[in-house]
C-alpha positions as CSV (number, residue, x, y, z in Angstrom):
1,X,0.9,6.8,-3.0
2,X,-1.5,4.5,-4.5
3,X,-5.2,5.4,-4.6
4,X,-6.8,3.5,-3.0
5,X,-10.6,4.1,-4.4
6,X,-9.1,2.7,-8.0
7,X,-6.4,0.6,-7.4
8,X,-6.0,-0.9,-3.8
9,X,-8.8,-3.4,-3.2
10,X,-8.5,-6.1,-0.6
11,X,-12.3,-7.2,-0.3
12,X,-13.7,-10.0,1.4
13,X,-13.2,-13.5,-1.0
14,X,-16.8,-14.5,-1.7
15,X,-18.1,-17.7,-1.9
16,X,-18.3,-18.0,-5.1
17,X,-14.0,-17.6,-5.7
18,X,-14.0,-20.8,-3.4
19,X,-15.4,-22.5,-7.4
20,X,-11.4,-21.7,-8.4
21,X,-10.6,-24.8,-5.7
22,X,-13.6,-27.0,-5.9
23,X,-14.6,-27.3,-9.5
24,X,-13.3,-29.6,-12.1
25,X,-12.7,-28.2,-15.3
26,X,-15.5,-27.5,-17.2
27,X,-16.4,-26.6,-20.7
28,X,-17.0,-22.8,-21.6
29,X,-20.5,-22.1,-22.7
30,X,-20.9,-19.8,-25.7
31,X,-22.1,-16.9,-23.5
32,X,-21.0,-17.1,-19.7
33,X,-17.3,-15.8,-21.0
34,X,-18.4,-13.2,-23.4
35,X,-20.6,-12.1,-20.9
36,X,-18.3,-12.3,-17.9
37,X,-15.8,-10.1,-20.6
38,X,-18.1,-7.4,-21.2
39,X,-19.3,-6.6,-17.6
40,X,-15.4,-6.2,-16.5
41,X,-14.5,-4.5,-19.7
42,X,-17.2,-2.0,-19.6
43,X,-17.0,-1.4,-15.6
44,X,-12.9,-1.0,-15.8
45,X,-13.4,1.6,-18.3
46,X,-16.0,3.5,-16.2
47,X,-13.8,2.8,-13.6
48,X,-10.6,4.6,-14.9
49,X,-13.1,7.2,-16.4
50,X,-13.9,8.2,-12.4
51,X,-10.4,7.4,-10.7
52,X,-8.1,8.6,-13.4
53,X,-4.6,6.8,-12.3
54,X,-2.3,9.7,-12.0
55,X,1.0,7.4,-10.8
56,X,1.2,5.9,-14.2
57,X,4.2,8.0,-16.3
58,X,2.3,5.6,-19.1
59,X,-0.8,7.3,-18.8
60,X,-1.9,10.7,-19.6
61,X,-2.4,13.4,-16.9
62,X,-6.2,13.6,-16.9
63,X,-7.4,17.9,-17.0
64,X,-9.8,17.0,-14.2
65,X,-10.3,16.3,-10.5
66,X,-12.9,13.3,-9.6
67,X,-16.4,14.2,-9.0
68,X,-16.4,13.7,-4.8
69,X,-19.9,14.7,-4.2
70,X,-22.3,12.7,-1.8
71,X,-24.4,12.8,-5.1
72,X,-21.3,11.0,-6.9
73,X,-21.2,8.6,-4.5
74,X,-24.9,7.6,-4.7
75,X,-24.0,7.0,-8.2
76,X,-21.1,4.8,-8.2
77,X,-22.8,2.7,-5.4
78,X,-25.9,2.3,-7.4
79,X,-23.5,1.2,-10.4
80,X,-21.4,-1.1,-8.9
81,X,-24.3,-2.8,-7.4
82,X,-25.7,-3.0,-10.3
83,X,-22.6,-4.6,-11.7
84,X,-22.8,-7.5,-8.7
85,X,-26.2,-8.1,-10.0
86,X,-24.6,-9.1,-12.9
87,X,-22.1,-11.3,-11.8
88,X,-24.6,-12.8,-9.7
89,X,-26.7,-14.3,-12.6
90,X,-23.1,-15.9,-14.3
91,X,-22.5,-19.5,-13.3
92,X,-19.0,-19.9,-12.8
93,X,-18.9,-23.3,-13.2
94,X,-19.5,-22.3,-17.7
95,X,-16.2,-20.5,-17.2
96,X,-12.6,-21.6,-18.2
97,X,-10.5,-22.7,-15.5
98,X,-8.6,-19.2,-15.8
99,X,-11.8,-17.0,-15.9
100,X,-13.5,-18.9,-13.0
101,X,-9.9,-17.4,-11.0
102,X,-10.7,-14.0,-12.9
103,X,-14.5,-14.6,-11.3
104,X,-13.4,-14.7,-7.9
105,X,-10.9,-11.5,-7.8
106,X,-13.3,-9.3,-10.2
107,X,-16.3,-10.5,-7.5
108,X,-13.9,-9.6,-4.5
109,X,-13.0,-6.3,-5.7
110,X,-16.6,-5.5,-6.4
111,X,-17.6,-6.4,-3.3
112,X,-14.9,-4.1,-1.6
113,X,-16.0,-1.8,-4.0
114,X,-19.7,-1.8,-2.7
115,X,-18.7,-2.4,0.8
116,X,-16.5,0.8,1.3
117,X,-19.2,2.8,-0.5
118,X,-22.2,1.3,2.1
119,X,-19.7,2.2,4.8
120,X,-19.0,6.1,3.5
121,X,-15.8,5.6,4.0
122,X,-15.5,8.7,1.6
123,X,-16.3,10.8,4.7
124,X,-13.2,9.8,6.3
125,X,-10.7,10.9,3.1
126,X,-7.8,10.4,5.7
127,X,-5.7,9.5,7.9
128,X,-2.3,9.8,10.2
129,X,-0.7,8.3,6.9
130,X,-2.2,10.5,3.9
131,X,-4.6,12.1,2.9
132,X,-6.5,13.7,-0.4
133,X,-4.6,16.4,-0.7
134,X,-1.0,14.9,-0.2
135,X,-2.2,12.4,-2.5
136,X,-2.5,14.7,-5.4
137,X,1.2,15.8,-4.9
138,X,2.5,12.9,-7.0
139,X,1.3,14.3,-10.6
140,X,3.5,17.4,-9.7
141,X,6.4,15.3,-9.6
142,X,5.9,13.5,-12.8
143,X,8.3,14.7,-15.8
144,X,6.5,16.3,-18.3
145,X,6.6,15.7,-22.1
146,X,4.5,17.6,-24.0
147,X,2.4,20.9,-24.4
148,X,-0.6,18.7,-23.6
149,X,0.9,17.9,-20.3
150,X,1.1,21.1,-19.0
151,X,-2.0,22.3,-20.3
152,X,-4.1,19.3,-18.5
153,X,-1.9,20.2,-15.2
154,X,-3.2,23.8,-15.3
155,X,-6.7,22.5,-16.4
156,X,-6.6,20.3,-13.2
157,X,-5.4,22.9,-10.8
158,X,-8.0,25.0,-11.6
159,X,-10.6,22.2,-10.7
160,X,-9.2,22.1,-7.0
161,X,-11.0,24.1,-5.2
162,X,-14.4,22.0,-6.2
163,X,-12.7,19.5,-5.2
164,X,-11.5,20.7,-2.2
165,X,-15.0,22.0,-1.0
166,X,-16.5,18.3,-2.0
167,X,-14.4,16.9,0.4
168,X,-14.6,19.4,3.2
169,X,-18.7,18.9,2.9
170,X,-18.1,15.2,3.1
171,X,-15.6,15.6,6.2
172,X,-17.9,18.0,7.8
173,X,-20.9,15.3,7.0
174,X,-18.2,12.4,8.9
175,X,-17.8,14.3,11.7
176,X,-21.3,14.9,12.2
177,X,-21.5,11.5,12.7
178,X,-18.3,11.2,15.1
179,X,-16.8,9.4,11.7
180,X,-13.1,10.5,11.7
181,X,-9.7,9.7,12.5
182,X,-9.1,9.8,16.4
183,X,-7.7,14.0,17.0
184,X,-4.6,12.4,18.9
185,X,-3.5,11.0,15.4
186,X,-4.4,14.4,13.4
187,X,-1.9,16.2,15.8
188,X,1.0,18.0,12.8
189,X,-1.2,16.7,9.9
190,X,-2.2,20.4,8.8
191,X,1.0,21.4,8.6
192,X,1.6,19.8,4.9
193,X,-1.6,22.0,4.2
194,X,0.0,25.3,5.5
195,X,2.9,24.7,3.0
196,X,0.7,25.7,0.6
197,X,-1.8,27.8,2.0
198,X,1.1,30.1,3.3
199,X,3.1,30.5,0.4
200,X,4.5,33.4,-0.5
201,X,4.6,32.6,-4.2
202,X,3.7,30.0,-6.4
203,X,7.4,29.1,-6.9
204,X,7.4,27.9,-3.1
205,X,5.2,25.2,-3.6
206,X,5.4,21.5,-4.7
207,X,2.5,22.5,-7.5
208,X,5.1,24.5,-9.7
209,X,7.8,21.9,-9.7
210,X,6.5,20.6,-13.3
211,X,7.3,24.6,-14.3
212,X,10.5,24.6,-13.4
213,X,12.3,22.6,-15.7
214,X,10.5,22.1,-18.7
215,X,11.2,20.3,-22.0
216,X,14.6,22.1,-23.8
217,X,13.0,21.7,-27.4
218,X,9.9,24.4,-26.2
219,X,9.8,27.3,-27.7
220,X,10.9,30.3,-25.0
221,X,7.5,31.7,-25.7
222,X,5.3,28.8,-24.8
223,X,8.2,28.2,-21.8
224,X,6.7,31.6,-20.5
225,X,2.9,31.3,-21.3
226,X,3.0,27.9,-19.5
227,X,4.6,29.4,-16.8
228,X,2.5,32.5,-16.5
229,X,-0.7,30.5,-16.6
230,X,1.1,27.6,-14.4
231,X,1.5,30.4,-12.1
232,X,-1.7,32.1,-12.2
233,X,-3.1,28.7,-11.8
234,X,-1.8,28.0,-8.4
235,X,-2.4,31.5,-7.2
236,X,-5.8,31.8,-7.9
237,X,-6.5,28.4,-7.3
238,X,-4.3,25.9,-5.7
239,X,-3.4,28.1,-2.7
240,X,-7.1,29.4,-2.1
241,X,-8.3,25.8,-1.6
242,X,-5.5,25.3,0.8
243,X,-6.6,28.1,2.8
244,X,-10.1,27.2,3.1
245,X,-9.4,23.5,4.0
246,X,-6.4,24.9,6.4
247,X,-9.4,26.8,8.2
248,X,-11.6,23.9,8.2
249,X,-8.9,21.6,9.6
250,X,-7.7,23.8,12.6
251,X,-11.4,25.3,13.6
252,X,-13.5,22.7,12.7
253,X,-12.2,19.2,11.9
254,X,-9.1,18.6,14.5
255,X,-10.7,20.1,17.1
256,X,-14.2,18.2,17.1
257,X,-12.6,14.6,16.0
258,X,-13.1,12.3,18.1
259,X,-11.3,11.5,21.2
260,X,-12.0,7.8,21.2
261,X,-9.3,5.2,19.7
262,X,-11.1,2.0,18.8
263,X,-12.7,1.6,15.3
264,X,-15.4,-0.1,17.7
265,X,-16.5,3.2,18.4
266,X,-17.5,4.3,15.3
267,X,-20.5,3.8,13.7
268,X,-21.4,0.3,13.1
269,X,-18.1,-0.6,15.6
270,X,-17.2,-4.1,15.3
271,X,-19.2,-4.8,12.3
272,X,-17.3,-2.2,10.6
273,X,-13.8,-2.9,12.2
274,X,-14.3,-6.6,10.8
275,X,-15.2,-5.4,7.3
276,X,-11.8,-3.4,7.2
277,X,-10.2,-7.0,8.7
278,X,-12.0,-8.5,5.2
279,X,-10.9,-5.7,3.7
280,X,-7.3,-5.7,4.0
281,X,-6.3,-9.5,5.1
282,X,-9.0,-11.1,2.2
283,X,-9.4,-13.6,5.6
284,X,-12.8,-13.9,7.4
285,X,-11.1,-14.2,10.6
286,X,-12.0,-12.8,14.1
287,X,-10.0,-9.9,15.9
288,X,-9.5,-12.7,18.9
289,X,-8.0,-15.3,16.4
290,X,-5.5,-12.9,15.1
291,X,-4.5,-11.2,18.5
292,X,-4.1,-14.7,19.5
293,X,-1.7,-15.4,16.6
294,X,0.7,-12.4,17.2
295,X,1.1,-12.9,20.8
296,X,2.5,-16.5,20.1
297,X,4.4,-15.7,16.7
298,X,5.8,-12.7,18.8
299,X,7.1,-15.4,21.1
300,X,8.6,-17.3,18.3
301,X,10.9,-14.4,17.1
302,X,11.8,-12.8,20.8
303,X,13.4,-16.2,21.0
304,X,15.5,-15.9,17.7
305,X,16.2,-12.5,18.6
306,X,17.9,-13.5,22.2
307,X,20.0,-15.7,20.3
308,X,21.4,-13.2,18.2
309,X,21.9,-11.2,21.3
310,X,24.0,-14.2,22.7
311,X,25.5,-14.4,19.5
312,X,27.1,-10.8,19.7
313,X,28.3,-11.5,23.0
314,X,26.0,-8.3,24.2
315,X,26.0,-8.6,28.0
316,X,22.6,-7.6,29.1
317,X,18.8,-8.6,28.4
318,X,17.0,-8.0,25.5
319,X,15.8,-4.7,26.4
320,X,19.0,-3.8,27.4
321,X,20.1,-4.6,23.8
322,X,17.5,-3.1,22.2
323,X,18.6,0.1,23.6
324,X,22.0,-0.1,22.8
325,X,21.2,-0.7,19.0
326,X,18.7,2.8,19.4
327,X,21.7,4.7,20.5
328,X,25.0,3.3,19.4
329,X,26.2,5.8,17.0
330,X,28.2,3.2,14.2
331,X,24.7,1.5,13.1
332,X,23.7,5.5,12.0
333,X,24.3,7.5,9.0
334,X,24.9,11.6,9.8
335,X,23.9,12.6,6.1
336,X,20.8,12.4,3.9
337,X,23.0,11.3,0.8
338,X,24.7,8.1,3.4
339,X,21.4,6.8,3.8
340,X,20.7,6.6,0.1
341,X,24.0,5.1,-0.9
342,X,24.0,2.3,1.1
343,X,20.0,2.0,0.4
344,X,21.3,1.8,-3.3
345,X,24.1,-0.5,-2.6
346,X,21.7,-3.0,-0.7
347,X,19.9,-2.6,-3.9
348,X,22.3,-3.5,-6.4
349,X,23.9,-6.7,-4.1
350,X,20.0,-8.3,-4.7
351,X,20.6,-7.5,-8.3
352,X,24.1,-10.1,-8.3
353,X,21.5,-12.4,-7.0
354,X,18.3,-12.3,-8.6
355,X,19.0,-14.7,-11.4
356,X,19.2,-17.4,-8.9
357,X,15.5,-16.9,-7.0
358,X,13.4,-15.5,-10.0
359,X,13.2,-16.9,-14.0
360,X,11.0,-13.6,-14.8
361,X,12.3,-10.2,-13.8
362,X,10.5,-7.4,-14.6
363,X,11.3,-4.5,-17.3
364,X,10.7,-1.6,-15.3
365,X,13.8,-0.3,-13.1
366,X,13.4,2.1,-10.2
367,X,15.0,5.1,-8.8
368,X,15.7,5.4,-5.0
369,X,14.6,8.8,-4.1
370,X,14.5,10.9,-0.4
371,X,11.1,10.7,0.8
372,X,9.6,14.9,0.2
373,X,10.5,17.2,2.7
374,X,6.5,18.1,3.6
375,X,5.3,14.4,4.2
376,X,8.6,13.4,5.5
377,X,8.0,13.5,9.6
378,X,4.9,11.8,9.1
379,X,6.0,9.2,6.3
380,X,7.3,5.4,7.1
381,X,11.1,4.7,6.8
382,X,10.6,4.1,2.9
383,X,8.1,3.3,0.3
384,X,8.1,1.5,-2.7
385,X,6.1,0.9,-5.8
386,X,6.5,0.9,-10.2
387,X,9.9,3.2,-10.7
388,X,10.9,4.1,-7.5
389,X,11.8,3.5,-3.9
390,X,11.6,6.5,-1.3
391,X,13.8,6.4,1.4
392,X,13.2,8.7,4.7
393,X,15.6,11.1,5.3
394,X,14.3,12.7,8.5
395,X,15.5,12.8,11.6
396,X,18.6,10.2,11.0
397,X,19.1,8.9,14.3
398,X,15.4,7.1,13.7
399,X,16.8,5.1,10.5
400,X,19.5,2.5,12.0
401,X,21.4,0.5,8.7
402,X,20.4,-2.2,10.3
403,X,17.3,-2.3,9.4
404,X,18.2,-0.6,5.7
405,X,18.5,-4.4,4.0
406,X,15.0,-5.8,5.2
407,X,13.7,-2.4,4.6
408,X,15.4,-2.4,0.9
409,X,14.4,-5.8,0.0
410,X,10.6,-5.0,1.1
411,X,10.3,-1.4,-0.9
412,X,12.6,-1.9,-3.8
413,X,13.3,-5.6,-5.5
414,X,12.0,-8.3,-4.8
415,X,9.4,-6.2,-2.9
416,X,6.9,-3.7,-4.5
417,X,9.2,-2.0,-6.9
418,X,9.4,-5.6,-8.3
419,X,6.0,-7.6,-7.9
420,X,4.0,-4.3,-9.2
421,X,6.3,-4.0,-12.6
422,X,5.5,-7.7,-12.9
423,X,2.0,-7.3,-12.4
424,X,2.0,-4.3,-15.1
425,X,4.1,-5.8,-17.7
426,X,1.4,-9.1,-17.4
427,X,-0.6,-8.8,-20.8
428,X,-2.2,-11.9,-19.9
429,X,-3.9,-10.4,-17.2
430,X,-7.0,-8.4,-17.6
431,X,-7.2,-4.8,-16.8
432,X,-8.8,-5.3,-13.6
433,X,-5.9,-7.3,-12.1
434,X,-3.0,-5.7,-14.0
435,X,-3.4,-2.4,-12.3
436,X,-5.0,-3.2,-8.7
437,X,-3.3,-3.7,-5.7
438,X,-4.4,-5.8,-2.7
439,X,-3.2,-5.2,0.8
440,X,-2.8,-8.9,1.6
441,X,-0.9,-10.0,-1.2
442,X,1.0,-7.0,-2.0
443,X,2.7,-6.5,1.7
444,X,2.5,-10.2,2.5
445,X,5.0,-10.7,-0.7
446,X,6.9,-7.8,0.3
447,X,7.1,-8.8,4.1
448,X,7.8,-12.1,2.7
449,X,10.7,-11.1,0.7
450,X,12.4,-9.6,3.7
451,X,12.5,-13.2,5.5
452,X,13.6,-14.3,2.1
453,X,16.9,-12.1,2.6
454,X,18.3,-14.2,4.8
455,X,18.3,-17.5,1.9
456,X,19.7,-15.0,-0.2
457,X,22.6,-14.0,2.3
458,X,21.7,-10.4,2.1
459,X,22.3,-9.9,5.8
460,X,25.8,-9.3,6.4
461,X,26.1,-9.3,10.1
462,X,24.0,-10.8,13.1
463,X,22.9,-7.0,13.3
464,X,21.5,-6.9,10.1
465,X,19.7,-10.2,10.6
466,X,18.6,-8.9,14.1
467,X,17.3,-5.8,12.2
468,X,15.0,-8.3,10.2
469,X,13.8,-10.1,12.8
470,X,12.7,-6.7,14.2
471,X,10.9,-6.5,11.7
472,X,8.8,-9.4,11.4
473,X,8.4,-8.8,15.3
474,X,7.2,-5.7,14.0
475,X,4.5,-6.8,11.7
476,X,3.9,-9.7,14.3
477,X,3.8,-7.3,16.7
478,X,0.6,-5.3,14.6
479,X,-1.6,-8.2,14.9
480,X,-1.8,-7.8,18.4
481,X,-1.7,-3.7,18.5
482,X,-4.3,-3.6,16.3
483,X,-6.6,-5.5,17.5
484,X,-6.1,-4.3,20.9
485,X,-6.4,-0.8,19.8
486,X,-10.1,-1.3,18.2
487,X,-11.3,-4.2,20.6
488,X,-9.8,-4.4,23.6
489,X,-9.8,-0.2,25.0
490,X,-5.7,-0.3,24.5
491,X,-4.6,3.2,24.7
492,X,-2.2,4.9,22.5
493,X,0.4,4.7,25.5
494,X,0.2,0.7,25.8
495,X,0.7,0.4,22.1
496,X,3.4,2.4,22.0
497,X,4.8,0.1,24.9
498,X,4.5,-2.9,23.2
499,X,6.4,-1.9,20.2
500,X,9.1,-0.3,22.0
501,X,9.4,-3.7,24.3
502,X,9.2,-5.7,21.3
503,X,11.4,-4.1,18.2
504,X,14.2,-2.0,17.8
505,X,11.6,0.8,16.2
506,X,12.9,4.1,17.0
507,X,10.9,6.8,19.3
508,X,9.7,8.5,16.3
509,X,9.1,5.2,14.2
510,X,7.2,3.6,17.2
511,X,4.8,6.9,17.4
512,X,4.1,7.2,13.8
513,X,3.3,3.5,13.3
514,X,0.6,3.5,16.4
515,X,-0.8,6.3,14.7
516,X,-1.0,5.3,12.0
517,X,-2.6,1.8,13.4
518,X,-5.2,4.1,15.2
519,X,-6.0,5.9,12.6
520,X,-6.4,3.5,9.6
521,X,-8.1,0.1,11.4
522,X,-7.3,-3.4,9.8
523,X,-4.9,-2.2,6.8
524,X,-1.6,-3.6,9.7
525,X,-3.0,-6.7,9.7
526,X,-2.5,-7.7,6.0
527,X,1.5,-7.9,6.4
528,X,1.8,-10.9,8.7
529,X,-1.3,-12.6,7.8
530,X,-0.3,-12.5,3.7
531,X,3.2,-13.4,4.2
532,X,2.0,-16.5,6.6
533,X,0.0,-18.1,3.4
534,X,3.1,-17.4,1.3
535,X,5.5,-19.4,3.5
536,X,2.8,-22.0,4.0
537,X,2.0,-22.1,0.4
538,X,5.7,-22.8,-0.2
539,X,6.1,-25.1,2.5
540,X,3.4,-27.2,1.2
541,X,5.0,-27.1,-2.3
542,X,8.4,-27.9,-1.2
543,X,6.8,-31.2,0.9
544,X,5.2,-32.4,-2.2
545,X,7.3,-31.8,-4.5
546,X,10.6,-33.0,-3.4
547,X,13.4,-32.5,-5.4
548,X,11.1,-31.0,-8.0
549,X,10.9,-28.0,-6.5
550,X,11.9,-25.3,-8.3
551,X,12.6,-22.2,-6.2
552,X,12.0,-19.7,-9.2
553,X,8.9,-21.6,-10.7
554,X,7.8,-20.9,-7.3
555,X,8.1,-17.5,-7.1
556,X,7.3,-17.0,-10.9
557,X,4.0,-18.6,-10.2
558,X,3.2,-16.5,-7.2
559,X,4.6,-13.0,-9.1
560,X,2.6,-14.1,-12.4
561,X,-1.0,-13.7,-10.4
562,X,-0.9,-10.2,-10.5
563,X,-2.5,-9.3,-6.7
564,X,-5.2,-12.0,-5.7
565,X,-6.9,-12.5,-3.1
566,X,-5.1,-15.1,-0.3
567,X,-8.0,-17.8,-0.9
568,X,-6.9,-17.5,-4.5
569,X,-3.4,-17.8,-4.1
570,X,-3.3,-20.8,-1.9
571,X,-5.3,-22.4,-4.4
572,X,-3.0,-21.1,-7.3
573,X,-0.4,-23.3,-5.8
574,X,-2.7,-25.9,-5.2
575,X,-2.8,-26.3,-8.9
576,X,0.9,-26.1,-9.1
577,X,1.9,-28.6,-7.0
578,X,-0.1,-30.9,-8.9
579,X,0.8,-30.1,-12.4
580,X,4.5,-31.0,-11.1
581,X,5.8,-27.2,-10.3
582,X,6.2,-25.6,-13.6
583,X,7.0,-22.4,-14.2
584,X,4.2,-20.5,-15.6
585,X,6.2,-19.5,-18.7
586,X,7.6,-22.9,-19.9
587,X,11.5,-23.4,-20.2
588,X,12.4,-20.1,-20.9
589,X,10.7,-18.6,-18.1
């Protein structure tokens, strides 16, 4: 999972980014850059300093927790207003025509930054998706390399519960304030908890995994001090901090959340549903505008998806169809290890054609890996990001093939697994947009690079391009659900209608994605709305540029950004199209 206090920031694009369109090039002063420099330099480092990014196998395993406290959280809003302050008093226009883009992404993620903080969205520290403590599951399934590894692990799982109480005081503080995920989506959610808090012995739980393989040239000895104190650790520790929090949630938490839906009835309502809409989309638009949108776009691709049914010669309507693919048995898989081969297969057929859509690949290769047994019947189909791609598992009948291609090409390469590497392996790039990840750009390129399948010929059979379309129906499909969910009174029942009407989502697909809708307001939106300034970027390069377009110099350009802000992009391309569509690393890029 990626954390998304450090790393995922989708703010609203200020006015001041709109400077990366409208100004001319203008000469750098001596002391708008080196100042610009130093405020993001110093503010990164405090910033990786508070979130230490535990995903990174290139980074060390930090020995402690973060500080969650509502005093912590005074402090880092206080800071980072502070920093915006700062930037305020910098006139863009003395900044190079790369720094003025810098400008408007560092300004956007500040402002994200601040907003969440204002909003105290730390009282709400999860979700139907994840939540704090799942998220801390991915350092125990890093390999470890050294002593020093294992003794910051144990150092860290002593700090849990601290950090467990911290967060249980600031859930307790959110649903004092009727601040919390709706209780219909918390419904199973304790149960990755009780894993832990019920454990017999420390061997049973995901928090030993690092102990049982360890590095062959360790000394037996230090094998069986880490071990014993790995152990101890966990018993002491780990599992004690479960059990309180498993208390919490099941008498205190679940039961007194909130019974209402709609992010317009939290505090602040719409004002704070249209903040997450900034957040996640980087688009100042209204709920109405984009409900509007997916109700017509969903009309678009219904009509391309009865022509596929005509195509196949299926006798029947469209619903009629869409139950047949749910519950023909030759589009399923009957074993775990199926579903992985062919996801690995789709995989490798991209890598045959990758040459031909993309001058820079990235460095970084990925594993494909089943999604872990205790998040698994409350995960998505897959997940992707630097190194791997995790494929669900569960309950087979819910993962058709397909659907695996679209699916593959969104998680693995060209998707995440590929634009993040390429974002990483960017020493151009400052810190700040190296090693950040916004919603809009990051799902938009992935949703993007589904559609893109079909150029590529990765879809086999009218099936498998049906099982695309499904999908874009599917993100389509969120614009409207989502809005309707937090301003228009839809219940959970006539979301889950509208998905099951409109894509060939399974039962259990269709009830964790509403869920998860409910439960985490405006982060849907981003797919549909950031692939639509893709395609529209592109479709204004390719009219321009004529036979001068260059489909790699395309993508390059887009790739080589890092994770902007949509505003930014479109204007990224802007630029390309009139320098001629190069690609941003000369000939031999």
């Amino acid at each position: 999972m990626v954390d998304v206090t450090r790393r995922v920031f989708a703010g609203k694009l200020p006015a001041a980014a709109l400077i990366v369109a409208a100004l001319p090039a203008a000469a750098a002063s001596a002391t708008a850059p080196e100042a610009f420099r130093a405020i993001h330099t110093a503010e990164w480092a405090w910033r990786e300093a508070e979130f230490p990014d535990e995903e990174d196998p290139k980074k060390p395993i930090s020995p402690r927790l973060p500080d969650e406290s509502a005093a912590a959280q005074d402090r880092r809003l206080a800071y980072w207003r502070e920093v915006r302050t700062k930037l305020s008093a910098l006139d863009p226009a003395a900044l190079s025509a790369e720094d003025r883009v810098n400008f408007a992404v560092y300004v956007a993620q500040i402002d994200t930054l601040v907003a969440a903080q204002v909003w105290r969205d730390w009282e709400k520290p999860l979700n139907s998706d994840s939540a704090f403590w799942s998220d801390l599951t991915g350092v125990a399934r890093r390999t470890f390399h050294a002593e020093a590894d294992y003794r910051n692990y144990i150092a860290r799982l002593r700090q849990y519960p601290r950090y467990f109480d911290d967060q249980i005081v600031n859930m307790r503080a959110g649903l004092a304030r009727r601040f919390t995920p709706p209780r219909v989506t918390l419904k199973g959610r304790d149960l990755s908890v009780a894993s832990v808090a019920q454990a017999a012995r420390p061997e049973d739980t995901v928090y030993y995994k690092p102990f049982s393989a360890m590095p062959a040239g360790f000394p037996p000895t230090l094998v069986a001090a880490l071990r014993a104190e790995g152990a101890a650790a966990i018993v002491q520790a780990v599992i004690p901090a479960h059990q309180r929090l498993l208390a919490f949630l099941r008498d205190e938490y679940i039961p007194g959340a909130r019974e209402a839906l709609g992010a317009d009835t939290l505090p602040g309502g719409r004002d704070y549903y249209q903040s997450k809409i900034l957040e996640f989309t980087t688009l100042d638009w209204p709920p109405e505008r984009i409900h509007a949108l997916g109700l017509s776009e969903m009309a678009v691709i219904r009509g391309r998806m009865d022509a596929i049914r005509a195509e196949v010669k299926f006798e029947g309507d469209l619903a009629a169809f869409l139950r047949h693919l749910r519950s023909d048995p030759r589009f399923y898989v009957t074993t775990p290890q199926a579903l992985l081969d062919r996801a690995a297969w789709i995989a490798k057929t991209f890598d045959g054609k990758a040459g031909d859509w993309f001058g820079r690949l990235p460095r970084r290769r990925f594993a494909i890996v089943p999604v872990p047994d205790d998040i698994a019947p409350f995960y998505t189909a897959g997940r992707g990001g630097p190194g791997v791609y995790l494929v669900n598992t569960y309950d087979l009948p819910s993962r058709p093939l397909y659907a695996l291609t679209a699916l593959t090409l969104h998680e693995s390469a060209p998707g995440h697994a590929f634009q993040m590497p390429l974002s990483q392996e960017n020493t151009a790039l400052p810190a700040f947009r190296r090693d950040t990840y916004i919603s809009a750009f990051g799902e938009g390129w992935a949703l993007y690079c589904e559609r893109l399948g079909e150029e590529m010929g990765m879809y086999e059979t009218p099936y498998d391009r049906f099982g695309m379309l499904s999908y874009q129906a599917w993100r389509a499909a969120r614009l409207v659900v989502d809005t309707g969910l937090h301003t228009k009174g839809w219940t959970r029942e006539r979301a889950v209608a509208y998905l099951a009407d409109n894509t060939v989502l399974s039962e259990h697909e269709i009830s964790t994605e509403v869920d998860r809708y409910i439960a985490w307001p405006g982060q849907a939106l981003s797919y549909y709305l950031g692939q639509m300034t893709i395609v529209e970027a592109r479709r204004k390069a390719q009219d321009a540029l004529g036979a001068r377009f260059d489909i790699r110099a395309f993508h390059d350009t887009v790739l080589q950004m890092g994770s902007v802000p949509m505003p930014v992009l479109a204007a990224r391309i802007d630029r390309f199209i009139a320098e001629g569509g190069p690609s941003p690393y000369g000939q031999d890029g």
